[in-house]
C-alpha positions in Angstrom: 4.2 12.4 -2.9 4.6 16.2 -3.5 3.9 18.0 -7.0 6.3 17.1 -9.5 7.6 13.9 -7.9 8.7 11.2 -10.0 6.3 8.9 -9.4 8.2 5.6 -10.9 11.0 6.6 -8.4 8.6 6.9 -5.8 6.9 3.5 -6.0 10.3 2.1 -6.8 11.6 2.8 -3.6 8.8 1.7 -1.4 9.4 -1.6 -3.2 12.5 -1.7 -2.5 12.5 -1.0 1.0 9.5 -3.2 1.7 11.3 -5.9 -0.2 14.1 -5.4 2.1 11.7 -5.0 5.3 9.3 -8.6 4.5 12.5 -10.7 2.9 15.5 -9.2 3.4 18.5 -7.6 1.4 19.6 -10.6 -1.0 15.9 -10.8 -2.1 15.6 -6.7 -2.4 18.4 -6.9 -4.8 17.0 -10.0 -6.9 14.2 -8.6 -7.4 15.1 -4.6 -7.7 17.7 -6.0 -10.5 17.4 -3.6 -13.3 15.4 -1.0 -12.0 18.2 1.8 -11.3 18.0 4.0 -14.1 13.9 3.6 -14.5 11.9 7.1 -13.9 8.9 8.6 -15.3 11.0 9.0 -18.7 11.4 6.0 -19.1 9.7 4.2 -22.3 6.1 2.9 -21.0 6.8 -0.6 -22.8 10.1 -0.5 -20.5 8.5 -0.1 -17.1 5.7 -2.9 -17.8 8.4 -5.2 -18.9 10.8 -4.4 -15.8 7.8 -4.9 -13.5 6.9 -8.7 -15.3 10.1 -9.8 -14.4 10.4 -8.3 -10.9 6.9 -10.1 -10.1 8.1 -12.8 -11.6 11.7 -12.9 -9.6 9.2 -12.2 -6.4 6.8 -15.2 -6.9 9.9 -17.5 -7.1 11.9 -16.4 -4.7 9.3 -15.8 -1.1 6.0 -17.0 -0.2 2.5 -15.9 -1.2 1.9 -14.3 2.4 5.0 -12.5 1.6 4.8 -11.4 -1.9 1.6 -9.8 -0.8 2.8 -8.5 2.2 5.7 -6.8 0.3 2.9 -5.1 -2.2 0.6 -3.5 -0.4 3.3 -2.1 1.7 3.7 -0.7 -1.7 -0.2 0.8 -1.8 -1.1 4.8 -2.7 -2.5 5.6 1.1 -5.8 7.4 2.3 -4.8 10.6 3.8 -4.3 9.2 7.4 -5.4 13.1 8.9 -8.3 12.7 6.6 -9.1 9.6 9.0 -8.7 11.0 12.3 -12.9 11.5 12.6 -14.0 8.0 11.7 -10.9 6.2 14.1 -12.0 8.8 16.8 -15.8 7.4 16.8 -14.8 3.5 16.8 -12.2 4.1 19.9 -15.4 5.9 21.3 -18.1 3.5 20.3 -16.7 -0.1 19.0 -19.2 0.5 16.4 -18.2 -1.0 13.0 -21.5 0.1 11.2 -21.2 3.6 12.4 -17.7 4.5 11.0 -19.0 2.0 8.0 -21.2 4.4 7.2 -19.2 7.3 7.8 -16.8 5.8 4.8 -19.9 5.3 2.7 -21.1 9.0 2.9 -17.5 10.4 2.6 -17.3 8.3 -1.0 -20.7 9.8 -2.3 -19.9 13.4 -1.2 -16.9 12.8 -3.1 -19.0 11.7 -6.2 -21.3 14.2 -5.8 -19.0 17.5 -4.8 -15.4 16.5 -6.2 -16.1 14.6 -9.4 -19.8 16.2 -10.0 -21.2 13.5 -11.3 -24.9 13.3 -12.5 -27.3 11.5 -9.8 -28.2 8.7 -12.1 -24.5 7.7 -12.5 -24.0 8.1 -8.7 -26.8 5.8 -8.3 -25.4 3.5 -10.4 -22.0 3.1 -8.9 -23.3 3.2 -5.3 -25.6 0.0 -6.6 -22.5 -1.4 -7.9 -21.4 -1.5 -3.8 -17.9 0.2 -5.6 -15.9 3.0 -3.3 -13.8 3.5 -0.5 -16.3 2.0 2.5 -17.1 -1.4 0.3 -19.8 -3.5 1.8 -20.4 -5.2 4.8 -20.2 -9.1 4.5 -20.9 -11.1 7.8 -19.4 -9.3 11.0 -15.6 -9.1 10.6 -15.5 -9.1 6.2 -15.7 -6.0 3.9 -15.7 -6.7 -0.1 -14.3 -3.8 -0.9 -14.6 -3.0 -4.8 -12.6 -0.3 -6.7 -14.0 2.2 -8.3 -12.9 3.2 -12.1 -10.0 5.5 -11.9 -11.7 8.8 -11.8 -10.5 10.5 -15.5 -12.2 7.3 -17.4 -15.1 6.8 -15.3 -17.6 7.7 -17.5 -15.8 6.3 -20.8 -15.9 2.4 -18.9 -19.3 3.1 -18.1 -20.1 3.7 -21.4 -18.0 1.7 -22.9 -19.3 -2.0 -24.3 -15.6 -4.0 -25.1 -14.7 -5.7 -21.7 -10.8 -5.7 -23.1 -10.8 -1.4 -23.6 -13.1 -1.5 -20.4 -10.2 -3.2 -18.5 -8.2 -0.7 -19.4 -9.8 2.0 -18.4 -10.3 0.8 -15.1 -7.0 0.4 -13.1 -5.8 3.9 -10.9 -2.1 2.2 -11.9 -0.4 3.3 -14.9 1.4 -0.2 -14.9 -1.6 -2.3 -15.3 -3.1 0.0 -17.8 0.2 -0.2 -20.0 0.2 -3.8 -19.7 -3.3 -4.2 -20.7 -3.1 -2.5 -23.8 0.1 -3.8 -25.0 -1.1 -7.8 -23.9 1.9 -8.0 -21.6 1.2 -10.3 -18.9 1.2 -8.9 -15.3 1.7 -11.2 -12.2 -2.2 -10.3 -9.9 0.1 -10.5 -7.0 1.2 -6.7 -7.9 -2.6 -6.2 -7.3 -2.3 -6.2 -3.7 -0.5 -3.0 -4.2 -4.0 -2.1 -4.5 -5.4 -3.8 -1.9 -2.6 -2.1 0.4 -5.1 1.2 0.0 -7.9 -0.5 2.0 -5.7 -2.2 4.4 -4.4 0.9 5.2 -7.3 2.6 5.6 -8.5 0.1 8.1 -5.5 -0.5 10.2 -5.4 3.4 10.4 -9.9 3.6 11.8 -9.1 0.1 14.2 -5.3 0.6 15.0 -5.1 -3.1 14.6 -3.5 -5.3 11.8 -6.2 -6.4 8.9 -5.9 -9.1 6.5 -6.8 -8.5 2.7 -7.6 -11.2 0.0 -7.8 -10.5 -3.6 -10.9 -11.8 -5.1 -11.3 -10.3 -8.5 -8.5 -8.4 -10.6 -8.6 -7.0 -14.2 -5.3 -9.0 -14.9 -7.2 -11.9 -14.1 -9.9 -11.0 -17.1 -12.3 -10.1 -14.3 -14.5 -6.5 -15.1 -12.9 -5.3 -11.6 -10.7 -5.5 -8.8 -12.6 -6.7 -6.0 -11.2 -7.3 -2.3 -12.2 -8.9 1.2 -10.6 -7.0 3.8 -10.8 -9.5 7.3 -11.3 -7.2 10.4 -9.4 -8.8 13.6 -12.1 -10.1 16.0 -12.3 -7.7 19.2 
């Protein structure tokens, strides 16, 4: 999305076209009902209230493989160029722990260099197994946990009140709305977040991956916590 985007707009329309892609057009314009004159200036209390219904509309009118499907076609993406090393080395070497790894040090250099965080609260979320390479579980599974969007990390670490805690912690400006006002949220928008790591995934393997919401913050859980299933070879 380039500088000065309207970032409502923008997520609007991937919804509806992957709406229109998964179920088709009657479904696109169910659900999309109401949503043509929503933007970034739009009230806040507005956009959360549209997006409860829409999920809502969603829930009853497809399938749970669908409604998720249709949401993390939604997802913010991992710069696919930013990926070309790490799919480069599995098509050389097969090697899952390798490129694995290669994720894991990418999300502490990040830590380190971009946010310049102190070593004790690196520590700390590396121990937490949070970031973009998640952690190996079995041969094929990777629970992949998100970290705290990057401008509150340090206030949800610090902070004790698992309510305000929640709401520092989604990257969407949705969910954060919603959990502050107490408007309920449908989880299946979460897979709109668990979109990014499916992305990221399908981009290294070139193969289709499965993801599987675990733990969300509009469940009441402390994070958002995914498995991502890897095809078998």
């Amino acid at each position: 999305m380039s500088q000065g985007s309207d970032f409502e707009r923008y997520w609007l329309d991937k919804l509806a076209n992957c709406l229109e892609t998964v179920a088709g057009e009657q479904v696109r314009r169910a659900v999309m009902a109401g949503s043509e004159e929503l933007s970034d200036a739009t009230p806040r209390e507005e956009i959360v209230a549209w997006s409860q219904g829409a999920m809502d509309r969603l829930d009853g009118l497809v399938d749970e493989g669908a409604a998720r499907a249709i949401l993390a076609g939604c997802a913010c993406q991992y710069p696919r160029e930013a990926l070309q090393d790490v799919r480069e080395v599995y098509e050389a070497t097969g090697d899952l722990d390798r490129v694995h790894g290669m994720l894991q040090e990418r999300f502490e250099s990040l830590l380190v260099d971009s946010l310049q965080l102190e070593p004790a609260t690196v520590e700390e979320i590396v121990g937490r197994g949070w970031g973009l390479a998640g952690v190996r579980q079995g041969e094929r599974t990777i629970i992949a946990t998100k970290i705290p969007k990057s401008g509150f990390l340090v206030e949800y670490l610090n902070e004790t009140d698992p309510e305000v805690r929640r709401q520092y912690y989604c990257h969407c400006p949705r969910v954060r709305d919603a959990l502050k006002s107490g408007q309920r949220l449908s989880a299946t928008y979460c897979y709109c977040g668990a979109g990014y790591y499916k992305g990221i995934w399908e981009e290294i393997l070139q193969q289709p991956v499965e993801v599987e919401l675990l733990e969300s913050v509009l469940q009441g859980d402390e994070v958002c916590k995914i498995a991502v299933h890897l095809p078998e070879v």
